[in-house]
PDB file as gemmi writes it, atoms N, CA and C in Angstrom:
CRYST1    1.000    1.000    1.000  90.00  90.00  90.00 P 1                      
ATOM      1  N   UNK A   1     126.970 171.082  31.793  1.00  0.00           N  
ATOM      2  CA  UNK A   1     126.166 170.824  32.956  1.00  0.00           C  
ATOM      3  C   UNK A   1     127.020 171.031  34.203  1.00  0.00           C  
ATOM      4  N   UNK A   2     126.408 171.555  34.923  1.00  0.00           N  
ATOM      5  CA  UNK A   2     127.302 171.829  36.538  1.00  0.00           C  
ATOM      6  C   UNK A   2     126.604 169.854  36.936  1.00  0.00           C  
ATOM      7  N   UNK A   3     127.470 169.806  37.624  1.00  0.00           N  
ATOM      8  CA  UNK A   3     127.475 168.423  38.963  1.00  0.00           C  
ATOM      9  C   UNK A   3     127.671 168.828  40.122  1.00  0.00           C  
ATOM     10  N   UNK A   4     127.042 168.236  41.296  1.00  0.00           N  
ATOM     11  CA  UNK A   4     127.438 168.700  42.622  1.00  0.00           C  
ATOM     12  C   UNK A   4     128.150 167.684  42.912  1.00  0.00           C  
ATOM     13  N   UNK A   5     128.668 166.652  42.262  1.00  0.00           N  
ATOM     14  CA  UNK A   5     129.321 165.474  42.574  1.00  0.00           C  
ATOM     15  C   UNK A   5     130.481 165.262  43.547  1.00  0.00           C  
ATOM     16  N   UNK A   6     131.303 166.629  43.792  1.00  0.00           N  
ATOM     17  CA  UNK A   6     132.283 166.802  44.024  1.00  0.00           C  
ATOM     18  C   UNK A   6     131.693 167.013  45.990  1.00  0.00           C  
ATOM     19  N   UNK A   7     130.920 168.061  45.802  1.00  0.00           N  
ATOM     20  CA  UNK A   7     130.317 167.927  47.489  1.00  0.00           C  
ATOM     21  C   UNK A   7     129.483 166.602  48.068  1.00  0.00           C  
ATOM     22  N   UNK A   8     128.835 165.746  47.036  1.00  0.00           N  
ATOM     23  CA  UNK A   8     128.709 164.449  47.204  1.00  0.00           C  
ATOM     24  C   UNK A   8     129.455 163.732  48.005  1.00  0.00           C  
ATOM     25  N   UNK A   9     130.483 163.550  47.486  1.00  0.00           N  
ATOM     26  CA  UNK A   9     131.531 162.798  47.926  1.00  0.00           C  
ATOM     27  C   UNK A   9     132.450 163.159  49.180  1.00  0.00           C  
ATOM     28  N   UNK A  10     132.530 164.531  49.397  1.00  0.00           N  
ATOM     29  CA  UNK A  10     132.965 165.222  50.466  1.00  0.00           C  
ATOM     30  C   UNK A  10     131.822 164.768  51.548  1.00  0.00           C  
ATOM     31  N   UNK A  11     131.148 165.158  51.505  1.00  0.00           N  
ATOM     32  CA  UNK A  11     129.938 164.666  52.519  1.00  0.00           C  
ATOM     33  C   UNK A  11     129.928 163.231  52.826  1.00  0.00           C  
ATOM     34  N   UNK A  12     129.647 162.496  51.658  1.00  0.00           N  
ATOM     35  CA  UNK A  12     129.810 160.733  52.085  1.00  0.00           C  
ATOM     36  C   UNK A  12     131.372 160.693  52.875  1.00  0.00           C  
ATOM     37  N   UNK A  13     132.394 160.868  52.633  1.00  0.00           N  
ATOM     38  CA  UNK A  13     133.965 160.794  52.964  1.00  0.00           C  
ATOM     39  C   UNK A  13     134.108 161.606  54.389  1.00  0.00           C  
ATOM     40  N   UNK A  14     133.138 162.274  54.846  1.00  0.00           N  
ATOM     41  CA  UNK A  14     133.575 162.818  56.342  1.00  0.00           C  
ATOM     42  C   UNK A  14     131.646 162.548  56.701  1.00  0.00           C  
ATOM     43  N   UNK A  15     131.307 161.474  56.376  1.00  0.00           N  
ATOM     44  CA  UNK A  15     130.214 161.086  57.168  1.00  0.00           C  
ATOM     45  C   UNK A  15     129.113 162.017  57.745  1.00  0.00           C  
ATOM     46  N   UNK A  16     128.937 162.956  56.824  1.00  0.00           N  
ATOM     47  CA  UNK A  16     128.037 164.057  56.770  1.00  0.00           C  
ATOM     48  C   UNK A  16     126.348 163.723  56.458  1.00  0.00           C  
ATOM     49  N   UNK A  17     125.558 164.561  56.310  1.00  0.00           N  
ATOM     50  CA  UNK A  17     124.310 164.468  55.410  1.00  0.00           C  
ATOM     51  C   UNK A  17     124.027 165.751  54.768  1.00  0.00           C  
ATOM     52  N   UNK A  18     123.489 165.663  54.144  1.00  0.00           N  
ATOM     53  CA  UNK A  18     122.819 166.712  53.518  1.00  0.00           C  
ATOM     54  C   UNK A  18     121.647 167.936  54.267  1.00  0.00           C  
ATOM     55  N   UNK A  19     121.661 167.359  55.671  1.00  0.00           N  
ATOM     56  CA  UNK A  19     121.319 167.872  56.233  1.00  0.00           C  
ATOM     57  C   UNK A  19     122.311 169.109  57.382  1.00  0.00           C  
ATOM     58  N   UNK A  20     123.531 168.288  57.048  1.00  0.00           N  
ATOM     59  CA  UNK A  20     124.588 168.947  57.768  1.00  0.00           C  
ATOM     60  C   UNK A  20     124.980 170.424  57.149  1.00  0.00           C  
ATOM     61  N   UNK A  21     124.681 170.289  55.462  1.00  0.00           N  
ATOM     62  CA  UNK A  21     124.736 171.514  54.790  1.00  0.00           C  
ATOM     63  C   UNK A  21     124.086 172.644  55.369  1.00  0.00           C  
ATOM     64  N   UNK A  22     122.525 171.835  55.159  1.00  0.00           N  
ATOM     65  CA  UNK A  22     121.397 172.481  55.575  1.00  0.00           C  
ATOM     66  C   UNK A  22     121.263 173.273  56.740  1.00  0.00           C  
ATOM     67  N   UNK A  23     121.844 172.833  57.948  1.00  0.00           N  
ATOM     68  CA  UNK A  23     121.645 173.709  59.271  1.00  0.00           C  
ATOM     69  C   UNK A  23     123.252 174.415  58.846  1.00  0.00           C  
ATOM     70  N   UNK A  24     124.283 174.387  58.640  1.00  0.00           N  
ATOM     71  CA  UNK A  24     125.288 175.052  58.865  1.00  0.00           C  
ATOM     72  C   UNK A  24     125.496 176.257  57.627  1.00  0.00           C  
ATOM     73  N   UNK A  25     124.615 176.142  56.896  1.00  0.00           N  
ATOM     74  CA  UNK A  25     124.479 177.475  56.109  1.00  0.00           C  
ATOM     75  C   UNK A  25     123.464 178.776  56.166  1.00  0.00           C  
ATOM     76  N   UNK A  26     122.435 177.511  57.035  1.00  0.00           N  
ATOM     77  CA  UNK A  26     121.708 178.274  57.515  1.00  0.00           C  
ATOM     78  C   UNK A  26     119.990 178.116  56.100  1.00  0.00           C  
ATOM     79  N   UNK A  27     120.257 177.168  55.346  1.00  0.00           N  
ATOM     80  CA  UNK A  27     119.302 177.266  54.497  1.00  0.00           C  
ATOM     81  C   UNK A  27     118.881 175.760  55.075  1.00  0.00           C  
ATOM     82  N   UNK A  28     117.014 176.513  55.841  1.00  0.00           N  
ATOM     83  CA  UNK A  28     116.305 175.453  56.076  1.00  0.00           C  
ATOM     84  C   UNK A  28     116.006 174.857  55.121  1.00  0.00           C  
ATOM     85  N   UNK A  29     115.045 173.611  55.593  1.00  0.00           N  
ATOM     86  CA  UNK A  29     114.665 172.292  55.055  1.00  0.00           C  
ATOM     87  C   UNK A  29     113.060 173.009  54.178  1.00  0.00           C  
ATOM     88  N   UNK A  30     113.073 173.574  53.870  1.00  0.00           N  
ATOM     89  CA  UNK A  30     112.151 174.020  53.106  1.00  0.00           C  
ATOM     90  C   UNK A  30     112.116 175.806  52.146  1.00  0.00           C  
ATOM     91  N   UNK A  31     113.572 176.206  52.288  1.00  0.00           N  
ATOM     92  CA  UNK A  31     114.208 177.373  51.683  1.00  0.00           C  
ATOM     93  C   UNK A  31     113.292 177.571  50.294  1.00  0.00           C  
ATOM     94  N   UNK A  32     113.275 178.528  49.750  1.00  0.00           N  
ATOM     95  CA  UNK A  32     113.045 178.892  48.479  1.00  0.00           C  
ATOM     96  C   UNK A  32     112.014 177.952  47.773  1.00  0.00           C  
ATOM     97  N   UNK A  33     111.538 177.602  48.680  1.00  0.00           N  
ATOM     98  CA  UNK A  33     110.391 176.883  47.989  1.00  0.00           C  
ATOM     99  C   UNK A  33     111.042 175.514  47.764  1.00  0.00           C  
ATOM    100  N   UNK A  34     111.333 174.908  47.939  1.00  0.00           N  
ATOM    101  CA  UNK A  34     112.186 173.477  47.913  1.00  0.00           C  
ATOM    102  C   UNK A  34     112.845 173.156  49.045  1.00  0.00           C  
ATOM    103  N   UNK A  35     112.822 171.873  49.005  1.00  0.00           N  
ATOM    104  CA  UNK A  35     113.659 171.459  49.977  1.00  0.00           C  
ATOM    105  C   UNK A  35     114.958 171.657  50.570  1.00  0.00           C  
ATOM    106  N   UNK A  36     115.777 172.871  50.551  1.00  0.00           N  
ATOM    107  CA  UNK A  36     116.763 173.270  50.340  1.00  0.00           C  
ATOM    108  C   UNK A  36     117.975 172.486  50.003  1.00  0.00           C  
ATOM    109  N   UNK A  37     118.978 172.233  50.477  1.00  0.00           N  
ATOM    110  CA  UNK A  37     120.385 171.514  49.637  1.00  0.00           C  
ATOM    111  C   UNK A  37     120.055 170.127  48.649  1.00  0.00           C  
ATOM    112  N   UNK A  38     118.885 169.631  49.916  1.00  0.00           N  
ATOM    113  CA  UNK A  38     118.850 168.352  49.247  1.00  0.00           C  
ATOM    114  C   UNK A  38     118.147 168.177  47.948  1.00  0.00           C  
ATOM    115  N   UNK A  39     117.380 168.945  47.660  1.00  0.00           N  
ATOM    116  CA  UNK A  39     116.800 168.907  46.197  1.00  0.00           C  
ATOM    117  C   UNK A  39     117.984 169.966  45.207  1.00  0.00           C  
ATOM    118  N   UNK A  40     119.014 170.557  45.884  1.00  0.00           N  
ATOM    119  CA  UNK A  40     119.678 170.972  45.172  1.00  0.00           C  
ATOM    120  C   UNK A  40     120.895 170.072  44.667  1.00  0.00           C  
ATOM    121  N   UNK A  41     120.989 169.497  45.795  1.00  0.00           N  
ATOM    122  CA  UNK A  41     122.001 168.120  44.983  1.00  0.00           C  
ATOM    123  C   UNK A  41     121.414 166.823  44.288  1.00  0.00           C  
ATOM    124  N   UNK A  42     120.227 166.311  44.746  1.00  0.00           N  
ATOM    125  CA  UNK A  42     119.529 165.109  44.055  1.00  0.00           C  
ATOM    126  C   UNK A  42     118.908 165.997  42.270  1.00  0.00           C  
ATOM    127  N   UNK A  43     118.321 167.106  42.432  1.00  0.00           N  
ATOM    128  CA  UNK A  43     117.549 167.407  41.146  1.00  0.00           C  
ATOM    129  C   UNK A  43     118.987 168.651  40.501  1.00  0.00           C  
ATOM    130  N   UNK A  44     119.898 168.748  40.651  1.00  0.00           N  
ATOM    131  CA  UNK A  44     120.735 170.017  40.158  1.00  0.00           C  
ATOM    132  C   UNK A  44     120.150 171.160  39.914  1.00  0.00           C  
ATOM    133  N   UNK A  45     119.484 171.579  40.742  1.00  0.00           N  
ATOM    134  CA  UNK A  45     119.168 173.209  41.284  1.00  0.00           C  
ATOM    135  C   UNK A  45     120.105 174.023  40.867  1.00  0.00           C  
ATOM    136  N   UNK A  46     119.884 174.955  41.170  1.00  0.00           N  
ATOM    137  CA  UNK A  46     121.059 176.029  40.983  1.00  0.00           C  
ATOM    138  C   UNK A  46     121.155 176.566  42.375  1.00  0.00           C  
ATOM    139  N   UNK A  47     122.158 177.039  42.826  1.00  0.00           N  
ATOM    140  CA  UNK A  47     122.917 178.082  43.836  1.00  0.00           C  
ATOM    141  C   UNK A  47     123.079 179.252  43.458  1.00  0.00           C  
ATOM    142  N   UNK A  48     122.951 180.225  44.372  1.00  0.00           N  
ATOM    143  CA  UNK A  48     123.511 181.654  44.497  1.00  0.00           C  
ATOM    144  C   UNK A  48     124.982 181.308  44.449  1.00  0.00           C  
ATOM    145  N   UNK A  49     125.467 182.916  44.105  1.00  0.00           N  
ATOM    146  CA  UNK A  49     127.380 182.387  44.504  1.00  0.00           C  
ATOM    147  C   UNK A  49     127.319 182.666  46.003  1.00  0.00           C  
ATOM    148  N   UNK A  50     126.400 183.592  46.746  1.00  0.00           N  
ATOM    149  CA  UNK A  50     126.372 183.766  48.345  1.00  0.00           C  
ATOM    150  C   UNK A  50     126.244 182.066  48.522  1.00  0.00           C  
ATOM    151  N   UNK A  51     125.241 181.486  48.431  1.00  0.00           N  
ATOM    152  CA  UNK A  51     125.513 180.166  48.845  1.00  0.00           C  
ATOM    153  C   UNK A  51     126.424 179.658  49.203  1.00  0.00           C  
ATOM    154  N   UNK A  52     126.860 179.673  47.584  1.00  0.00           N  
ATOM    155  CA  UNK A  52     128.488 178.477  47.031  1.00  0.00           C  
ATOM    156  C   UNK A  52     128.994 179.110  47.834  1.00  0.00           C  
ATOM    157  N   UNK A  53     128.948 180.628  48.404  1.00  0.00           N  
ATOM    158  CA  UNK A  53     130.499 181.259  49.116  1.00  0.00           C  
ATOM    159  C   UNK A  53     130.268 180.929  50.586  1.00  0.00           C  
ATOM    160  N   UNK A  54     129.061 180.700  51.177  1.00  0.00           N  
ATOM    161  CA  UNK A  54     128.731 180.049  52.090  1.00  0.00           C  
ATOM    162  C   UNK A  54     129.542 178.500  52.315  1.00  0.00           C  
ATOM    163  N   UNK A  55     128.764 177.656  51.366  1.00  0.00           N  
ATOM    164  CA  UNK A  55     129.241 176.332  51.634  1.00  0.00           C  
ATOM    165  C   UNK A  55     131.085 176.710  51.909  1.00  0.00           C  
ATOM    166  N   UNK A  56     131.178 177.148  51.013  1.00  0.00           N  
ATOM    167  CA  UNK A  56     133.220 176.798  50.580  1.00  0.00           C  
ATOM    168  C   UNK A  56     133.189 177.070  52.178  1.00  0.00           C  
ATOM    169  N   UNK A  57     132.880 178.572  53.051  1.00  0.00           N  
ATOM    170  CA  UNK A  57     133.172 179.025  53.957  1.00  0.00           C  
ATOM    171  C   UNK A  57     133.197 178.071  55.160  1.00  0.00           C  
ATOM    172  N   UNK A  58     131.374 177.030  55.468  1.00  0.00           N  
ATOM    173  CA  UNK A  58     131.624 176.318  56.349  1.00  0.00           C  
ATOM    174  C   UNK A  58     132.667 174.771  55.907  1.00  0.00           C  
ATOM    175  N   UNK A  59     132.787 174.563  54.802  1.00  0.00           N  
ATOM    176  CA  UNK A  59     133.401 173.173  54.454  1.00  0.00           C  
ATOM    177  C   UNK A  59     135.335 173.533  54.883  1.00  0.00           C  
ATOM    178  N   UNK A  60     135.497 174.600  54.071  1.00  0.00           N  
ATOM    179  CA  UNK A  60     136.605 174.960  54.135  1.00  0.00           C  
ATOM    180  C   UNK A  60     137.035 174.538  52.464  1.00  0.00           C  
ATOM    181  N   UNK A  61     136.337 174.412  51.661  1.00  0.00           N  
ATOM    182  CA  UNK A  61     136.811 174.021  50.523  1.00  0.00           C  
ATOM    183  C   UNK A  61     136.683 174.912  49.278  1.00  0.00           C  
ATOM    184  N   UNK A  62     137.751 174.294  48.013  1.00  0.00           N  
ATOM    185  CA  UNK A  62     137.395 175.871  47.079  1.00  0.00           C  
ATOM    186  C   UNK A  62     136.169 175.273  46.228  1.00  0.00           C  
ATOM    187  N   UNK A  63     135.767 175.984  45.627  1.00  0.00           N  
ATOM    188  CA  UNK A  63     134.580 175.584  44.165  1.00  0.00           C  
ATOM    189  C   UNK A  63     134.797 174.379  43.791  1.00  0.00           C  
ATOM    190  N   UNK A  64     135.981 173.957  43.138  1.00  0.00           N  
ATOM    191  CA  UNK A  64     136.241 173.019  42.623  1.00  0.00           C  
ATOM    192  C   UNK A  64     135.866 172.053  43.289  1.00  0.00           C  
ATOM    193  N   UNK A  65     136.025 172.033  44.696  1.00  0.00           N  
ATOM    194  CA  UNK A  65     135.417 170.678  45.210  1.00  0.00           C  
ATOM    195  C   UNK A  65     134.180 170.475  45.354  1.00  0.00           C  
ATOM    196  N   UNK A  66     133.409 171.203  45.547  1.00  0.00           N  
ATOM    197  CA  UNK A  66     131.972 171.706  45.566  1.00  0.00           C  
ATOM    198  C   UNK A  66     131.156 171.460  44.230  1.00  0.00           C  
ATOM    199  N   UNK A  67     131.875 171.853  43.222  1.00  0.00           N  
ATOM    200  CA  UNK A  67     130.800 171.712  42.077  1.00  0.00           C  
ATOM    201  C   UNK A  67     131.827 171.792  40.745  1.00  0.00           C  
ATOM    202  N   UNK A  68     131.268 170.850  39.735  1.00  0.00           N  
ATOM    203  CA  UNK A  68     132.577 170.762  38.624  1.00  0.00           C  
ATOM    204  C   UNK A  68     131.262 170.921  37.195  1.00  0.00           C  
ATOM    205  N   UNK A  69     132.287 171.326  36.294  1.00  0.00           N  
ATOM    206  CA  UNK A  69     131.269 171.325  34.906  1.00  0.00           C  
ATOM    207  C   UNK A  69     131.377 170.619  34.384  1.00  0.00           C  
ATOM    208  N   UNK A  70     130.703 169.729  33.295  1.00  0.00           N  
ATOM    209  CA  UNK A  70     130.806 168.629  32.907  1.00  0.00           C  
ATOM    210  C   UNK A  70     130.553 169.164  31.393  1.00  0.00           C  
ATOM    211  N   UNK A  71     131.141 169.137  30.411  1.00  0.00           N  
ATOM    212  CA  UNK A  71     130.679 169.538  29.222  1.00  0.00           C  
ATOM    213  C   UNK A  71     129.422 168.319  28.202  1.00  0.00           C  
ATOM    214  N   UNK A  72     128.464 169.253  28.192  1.00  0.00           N  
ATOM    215  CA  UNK A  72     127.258 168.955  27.235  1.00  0.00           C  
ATOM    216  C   UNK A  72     128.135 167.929  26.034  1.00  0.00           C  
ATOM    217  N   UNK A  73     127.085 166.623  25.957  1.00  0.00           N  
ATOM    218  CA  UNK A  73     127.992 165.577  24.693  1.00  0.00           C  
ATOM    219  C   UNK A  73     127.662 166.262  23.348  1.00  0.00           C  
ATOM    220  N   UNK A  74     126.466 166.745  23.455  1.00  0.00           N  
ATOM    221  CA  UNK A  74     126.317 167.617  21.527  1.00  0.00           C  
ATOM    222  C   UNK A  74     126.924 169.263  21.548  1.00  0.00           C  
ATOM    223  N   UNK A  75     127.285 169.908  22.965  1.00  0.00           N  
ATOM    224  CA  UNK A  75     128.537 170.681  22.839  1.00  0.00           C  
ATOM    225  C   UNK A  75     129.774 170.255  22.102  1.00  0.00           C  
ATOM    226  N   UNK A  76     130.248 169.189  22.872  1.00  0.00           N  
ATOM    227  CA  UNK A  76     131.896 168.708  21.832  1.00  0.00           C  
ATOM    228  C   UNK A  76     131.750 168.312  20.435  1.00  0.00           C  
ATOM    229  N   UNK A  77     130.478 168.084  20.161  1.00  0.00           N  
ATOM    230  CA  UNK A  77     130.036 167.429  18.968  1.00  0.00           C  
ATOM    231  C   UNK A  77     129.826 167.976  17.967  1.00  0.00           C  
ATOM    232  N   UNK A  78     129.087 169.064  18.493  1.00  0.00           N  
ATOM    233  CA  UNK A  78     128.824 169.791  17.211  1.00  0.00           C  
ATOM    234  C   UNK A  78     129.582 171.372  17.016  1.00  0.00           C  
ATOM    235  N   UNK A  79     130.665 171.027  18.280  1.00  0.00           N  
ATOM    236  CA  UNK A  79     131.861 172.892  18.161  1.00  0.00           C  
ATOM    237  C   UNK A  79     131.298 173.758  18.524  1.00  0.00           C  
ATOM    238  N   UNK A  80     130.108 174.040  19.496  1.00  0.00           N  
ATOM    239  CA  UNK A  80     128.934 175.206  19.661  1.00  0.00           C  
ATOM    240  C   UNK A  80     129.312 175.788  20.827  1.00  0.00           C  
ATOM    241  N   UNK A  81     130.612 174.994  21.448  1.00  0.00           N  
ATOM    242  CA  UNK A  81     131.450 175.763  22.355  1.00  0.00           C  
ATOM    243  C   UNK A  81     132.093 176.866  22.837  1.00  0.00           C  
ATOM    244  N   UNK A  82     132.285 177.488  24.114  1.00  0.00           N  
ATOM    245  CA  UNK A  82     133.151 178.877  23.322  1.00  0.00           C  
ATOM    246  C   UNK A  82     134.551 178.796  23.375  1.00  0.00           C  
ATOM    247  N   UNK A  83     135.050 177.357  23.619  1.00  0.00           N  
ATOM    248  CA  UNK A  83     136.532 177.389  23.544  1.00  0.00           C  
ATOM    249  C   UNK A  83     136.905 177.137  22.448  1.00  0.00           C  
TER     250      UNK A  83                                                      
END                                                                             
C-alpha cells in the first residue's frame, strides 16, 4: 500500500493545510473529478508522477517524504512478493 503519511506530517509540522497543496500545485478544489489533494490524502487516491514531481518541486522534498510503501500483511505472509 502507498501512505501519504509522510506529507501528512510535513504539512501538520510547518502548519500547512491541505489546501496549501492545493493552490500551490495548481490542482483545484475540485480537479479530476474529486476533491483534489484532499481526497487524495484522506481516501489514498493515486497521483500522477507530474504531480508527485510537482509537490517534491513546491515542498522542496524527495518522494520519500511525500509518500512511503507500506507492505501488504498477506504479502509477507504468504511470499507473493517480488523480493
Amino acid at each position: 500500500m502507498i501512505s501519504y503519511q509522510p506529507i501528512r506530517d510535513w504539512l501538520n509540522e510547518h502548519g500547512h493545510s491541505v489546501y496549501y497543496i492545493n493552490q500551490k500545485i495548481g490542482m483545484t478544489y475540485y480537479s479530476r473529478g474529486f476533491a483534489g489533494f484532499y481526497k487524495v490524502l484522506n481516501d489514498n487516491y493515486f497521483i500522477s508522477f507530474d504531480t508527485l514531481d510537482k509537490i517534491c518541486k513546491v515542498t522542496g522534498l524527495p518522494v520519500s517524504k511525500i509518500v512511503e510503501f507500506i507492505p501488504d500483511t498477506d504479502e509477507k505472509e504468504s511470499g507473493t512478493s517480488f523480493s
